[in-house]
C-alpha positions as YAML, in Angstrom:
chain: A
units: angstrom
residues:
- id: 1
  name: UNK
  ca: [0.00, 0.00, 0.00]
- id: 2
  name: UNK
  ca: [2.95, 2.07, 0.27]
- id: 3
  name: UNK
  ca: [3.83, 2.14, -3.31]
- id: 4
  name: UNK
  ca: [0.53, 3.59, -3.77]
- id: 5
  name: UNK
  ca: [0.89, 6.57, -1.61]
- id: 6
  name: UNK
  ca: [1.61, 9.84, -3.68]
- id: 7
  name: UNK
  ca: [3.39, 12.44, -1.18]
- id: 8
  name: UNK
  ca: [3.13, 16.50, -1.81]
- id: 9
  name: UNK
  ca: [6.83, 16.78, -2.12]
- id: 10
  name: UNK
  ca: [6.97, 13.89, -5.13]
- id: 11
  name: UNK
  ca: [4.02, 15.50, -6.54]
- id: 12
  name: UNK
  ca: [5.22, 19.09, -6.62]
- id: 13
  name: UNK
  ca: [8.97, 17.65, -8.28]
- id: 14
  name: UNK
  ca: [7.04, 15.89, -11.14]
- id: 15
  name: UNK
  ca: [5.15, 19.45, -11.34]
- id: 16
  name: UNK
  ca: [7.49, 21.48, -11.73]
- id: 17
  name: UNK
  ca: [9.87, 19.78, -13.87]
- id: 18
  name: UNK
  ca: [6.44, 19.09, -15.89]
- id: 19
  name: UNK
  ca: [6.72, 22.86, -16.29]
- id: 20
  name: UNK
  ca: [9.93, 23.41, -17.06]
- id: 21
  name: UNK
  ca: [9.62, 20.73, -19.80]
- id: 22
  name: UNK
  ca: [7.02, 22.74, -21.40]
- id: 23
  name: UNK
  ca: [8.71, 26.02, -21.13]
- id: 24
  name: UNK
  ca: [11.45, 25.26, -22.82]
- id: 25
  name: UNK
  ca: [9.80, 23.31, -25.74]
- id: 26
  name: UNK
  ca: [7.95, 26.69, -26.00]
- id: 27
  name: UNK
  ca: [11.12, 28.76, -26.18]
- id: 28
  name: UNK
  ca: [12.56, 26.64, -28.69]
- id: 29
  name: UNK
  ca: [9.99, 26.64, -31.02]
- id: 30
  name: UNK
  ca: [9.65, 30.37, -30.94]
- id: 31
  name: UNK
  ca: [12.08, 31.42, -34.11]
- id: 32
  name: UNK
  ca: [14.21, 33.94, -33.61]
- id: 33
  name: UNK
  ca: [14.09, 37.29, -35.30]
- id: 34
  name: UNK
  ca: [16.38, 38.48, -37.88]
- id: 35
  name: UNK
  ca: [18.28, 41.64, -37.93]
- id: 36
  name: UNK
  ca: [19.97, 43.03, -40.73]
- id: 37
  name: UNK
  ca: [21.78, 45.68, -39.71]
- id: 38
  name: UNK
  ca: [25.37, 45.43, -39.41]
- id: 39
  name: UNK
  ca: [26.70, 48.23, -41.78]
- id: 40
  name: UNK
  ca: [30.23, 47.65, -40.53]
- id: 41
  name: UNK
  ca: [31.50, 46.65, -43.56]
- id: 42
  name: UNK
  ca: [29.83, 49.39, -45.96]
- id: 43
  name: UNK
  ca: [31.45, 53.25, -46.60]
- id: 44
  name: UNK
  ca: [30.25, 56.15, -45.43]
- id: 45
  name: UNK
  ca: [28.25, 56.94, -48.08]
- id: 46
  name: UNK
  ca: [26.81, 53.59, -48.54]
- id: 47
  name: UNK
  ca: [25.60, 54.07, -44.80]
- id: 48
  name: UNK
  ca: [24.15, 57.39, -45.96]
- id: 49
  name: UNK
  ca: [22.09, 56.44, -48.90]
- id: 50
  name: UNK
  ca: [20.91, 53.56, -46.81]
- id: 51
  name: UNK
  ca: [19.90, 56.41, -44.06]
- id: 52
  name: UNK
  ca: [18.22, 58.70, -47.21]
- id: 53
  name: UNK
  ca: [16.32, 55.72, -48.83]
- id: 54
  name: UNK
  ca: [15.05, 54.93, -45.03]
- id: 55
  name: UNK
  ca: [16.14, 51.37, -44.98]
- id: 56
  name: UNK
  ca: [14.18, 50.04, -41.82]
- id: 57
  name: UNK
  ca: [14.74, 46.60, -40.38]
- id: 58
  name: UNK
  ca: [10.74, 45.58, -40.36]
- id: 59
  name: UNK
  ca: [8.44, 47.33, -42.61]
- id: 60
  name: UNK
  ca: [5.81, 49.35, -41.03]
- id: 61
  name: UNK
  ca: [3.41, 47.80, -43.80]
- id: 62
  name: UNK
  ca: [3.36, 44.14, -44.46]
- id: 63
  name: UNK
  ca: [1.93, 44.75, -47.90]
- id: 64
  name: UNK
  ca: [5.38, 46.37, -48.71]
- id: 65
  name: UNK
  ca: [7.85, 44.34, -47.71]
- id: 66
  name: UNK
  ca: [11.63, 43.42, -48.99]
- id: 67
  name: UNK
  ca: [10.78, 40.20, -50.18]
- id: 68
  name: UNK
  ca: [8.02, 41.29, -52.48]
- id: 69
  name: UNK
  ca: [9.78, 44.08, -53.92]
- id: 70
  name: UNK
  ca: [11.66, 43.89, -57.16]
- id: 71
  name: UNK
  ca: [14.69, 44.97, -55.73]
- id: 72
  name: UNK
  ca: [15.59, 42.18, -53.33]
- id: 73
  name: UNK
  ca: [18.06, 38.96, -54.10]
- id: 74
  name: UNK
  ca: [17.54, 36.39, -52.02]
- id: 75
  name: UNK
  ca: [20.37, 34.94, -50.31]
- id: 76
  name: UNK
  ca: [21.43, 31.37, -51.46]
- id: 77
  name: UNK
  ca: [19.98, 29.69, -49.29]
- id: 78
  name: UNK
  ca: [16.92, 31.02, -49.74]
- id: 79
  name: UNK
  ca: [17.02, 32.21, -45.37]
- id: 80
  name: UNK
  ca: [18.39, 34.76, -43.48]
- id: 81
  name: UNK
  ca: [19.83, 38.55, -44.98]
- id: 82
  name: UNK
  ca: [19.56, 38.94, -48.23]
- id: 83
  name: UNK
  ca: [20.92, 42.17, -50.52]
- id: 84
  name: UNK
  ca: [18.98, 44.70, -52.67]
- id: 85
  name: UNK
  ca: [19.83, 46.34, -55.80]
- id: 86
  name: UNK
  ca: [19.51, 50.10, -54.41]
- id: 87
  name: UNK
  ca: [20.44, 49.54, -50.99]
- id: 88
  name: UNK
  ca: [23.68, 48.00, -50.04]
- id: 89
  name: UNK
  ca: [24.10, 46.00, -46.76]
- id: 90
  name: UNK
  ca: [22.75, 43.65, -45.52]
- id: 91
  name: UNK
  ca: [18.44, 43.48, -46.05]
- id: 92
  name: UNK
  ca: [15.83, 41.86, -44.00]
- id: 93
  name: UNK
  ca: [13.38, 40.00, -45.96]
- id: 94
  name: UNK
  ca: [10.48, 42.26, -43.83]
- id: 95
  name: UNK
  ca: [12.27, 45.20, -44.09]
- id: 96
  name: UNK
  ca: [11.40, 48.58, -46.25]
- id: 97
  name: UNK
  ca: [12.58, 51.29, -47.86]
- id: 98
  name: UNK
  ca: [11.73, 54.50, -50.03]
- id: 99
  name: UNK
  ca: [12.62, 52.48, -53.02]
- id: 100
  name: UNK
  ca: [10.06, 49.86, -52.76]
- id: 101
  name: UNK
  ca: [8.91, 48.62, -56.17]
- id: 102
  name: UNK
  ca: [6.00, 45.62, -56.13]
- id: 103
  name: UNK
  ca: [7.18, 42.60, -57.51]
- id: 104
  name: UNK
  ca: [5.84, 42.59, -61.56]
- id: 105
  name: UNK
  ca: [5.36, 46.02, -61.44]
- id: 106
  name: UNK
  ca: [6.46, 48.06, -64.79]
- id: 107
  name: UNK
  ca: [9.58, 50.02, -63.90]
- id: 108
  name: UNK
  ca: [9.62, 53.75, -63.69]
- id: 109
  name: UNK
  ca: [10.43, 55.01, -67.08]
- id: 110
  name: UNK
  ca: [12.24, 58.48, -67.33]
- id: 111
  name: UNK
  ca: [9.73, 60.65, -69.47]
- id: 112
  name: UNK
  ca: [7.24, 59.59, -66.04]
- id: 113
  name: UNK
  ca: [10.27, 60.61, -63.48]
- id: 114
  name: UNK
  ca: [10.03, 64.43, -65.10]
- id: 115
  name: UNK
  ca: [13.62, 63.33, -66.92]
- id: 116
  name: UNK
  ca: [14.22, 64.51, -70.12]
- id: 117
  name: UNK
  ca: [14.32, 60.91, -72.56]
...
């Protein structure tokens, strides 16, 4: 009968390690988020057009986003930082800038920029 017997102490360690079990499962699943913004390796000026084109990390509108804009390369393996062909640097994938340019979208010409042809 004394294999039967379930103490408070026994039952609180299976608790709590119960807990800590599920806690960290949930951590791990949680991905992590990626930043893009290690300009360390770029010049001056590179950092300054980024700065004038307002290159920002996450885009304040999902519907305009890196990775739908004709700008972006993807990296090669398809994950992490990719690279833009107006901004240099490093570029999230949910980022955003001035130069944002749907995906499919008919380029700018000149004669619509107020440029002389």
């Amino acid at each position: 009968m004394n294999e039967l017997l379930i103490t408070r102490r026994h039952l609180l360690k299976k608790s709590l390690a119960l807990g800590a079990a599920a806690a960290l499962v949930a951590c791990e699943s949680k991905p992590k988020e990626l930043h893009c913004t290690n300009t360390s390796s770029l010049t001056d000026e590179e950092v300054k057009a980024r700065q004038t084109l307002e290159y920002a990390d996450k885009s304040p509108d999902p519907q305009k986003m890196c990775d739908n804009c004709q700008q972006f390369i993807l990296p090669p393996s398809g994950k992490g930082c990719g690279t833009c062909k107006v901004v240099k640097g490093p570029i999230n994938p949910k980022g955003h800038c001035k130069s944002w340019l749907a995906k499919g979208a008919p380029a700018p010409s000149a004669s619509a920029s107020g440029t002389p042809g």
